[in-house]
C-alpha positions, 0 to 999 in steps of 0.5 A, spaced: 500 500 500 502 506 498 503 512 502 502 520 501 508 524 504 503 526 510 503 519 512 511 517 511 512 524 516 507 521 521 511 513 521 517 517 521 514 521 528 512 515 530 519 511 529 523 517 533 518 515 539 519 509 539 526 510 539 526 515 545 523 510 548 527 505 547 534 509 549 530 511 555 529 503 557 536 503 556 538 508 560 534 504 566 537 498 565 543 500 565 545 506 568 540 509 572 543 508 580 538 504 585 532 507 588 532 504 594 531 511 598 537 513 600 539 519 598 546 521 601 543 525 608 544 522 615 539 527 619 541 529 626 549 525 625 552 532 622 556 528 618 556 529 609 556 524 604 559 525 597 558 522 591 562 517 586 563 522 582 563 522 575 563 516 571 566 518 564 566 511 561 558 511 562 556 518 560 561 516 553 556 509 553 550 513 554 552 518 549 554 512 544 547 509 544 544 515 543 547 517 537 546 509 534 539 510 536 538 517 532 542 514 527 538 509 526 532 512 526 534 517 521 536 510 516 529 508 518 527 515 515 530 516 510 528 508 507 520 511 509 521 518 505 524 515 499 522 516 493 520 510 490 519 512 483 524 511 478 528 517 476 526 520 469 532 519 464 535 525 461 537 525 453 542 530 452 541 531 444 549 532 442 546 536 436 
């Protein structure tokens, strides 16, 4: 079945949510801390607790499956967006 231009822009909206989501689910899965409900606070012992720090390496891997997820996305798109016509052929006349 053939798909009018506003169609095509419609999947390709709908592939970019569900790339979203799926980076997001990712990013649960593999980066996010565990919630168990401490938050770095004692309260009454006047003492302070200080995070790890940064991790590079992981910001570096989230940053990388972020930008596979939009580059598969855009493939994704350009292969809905394609014309699937035939180019027209253009006779130069030498004379």
């Amino acid at each position: 079945m053939r798909k009018n231009s506003g169609q095509k822009v419609i999947v390709c909206v709908a592939l970019g949510a569900a790339v979203v989501v799926l980076g997001f689910g990712a990013r649960a899965l593999w980066w996010e801390p565990n919630q168990s409900g401490w938050f770095n606070y004692a309260p009454n012992s006047g003492v302070v607790f200080t995070g790890a720090g940064v991790d590079t390496a992981s910001i570096l891997r989230q940053v990388a499956v972020w930008i596979g997820l939009v580059a598969l996305w855009a493939a994704a798109c350009l292969f809905v967006l394609r014309d699937k016509r035939a180019p027209a052929e253009t006779s130069i006349d030498p004379t």
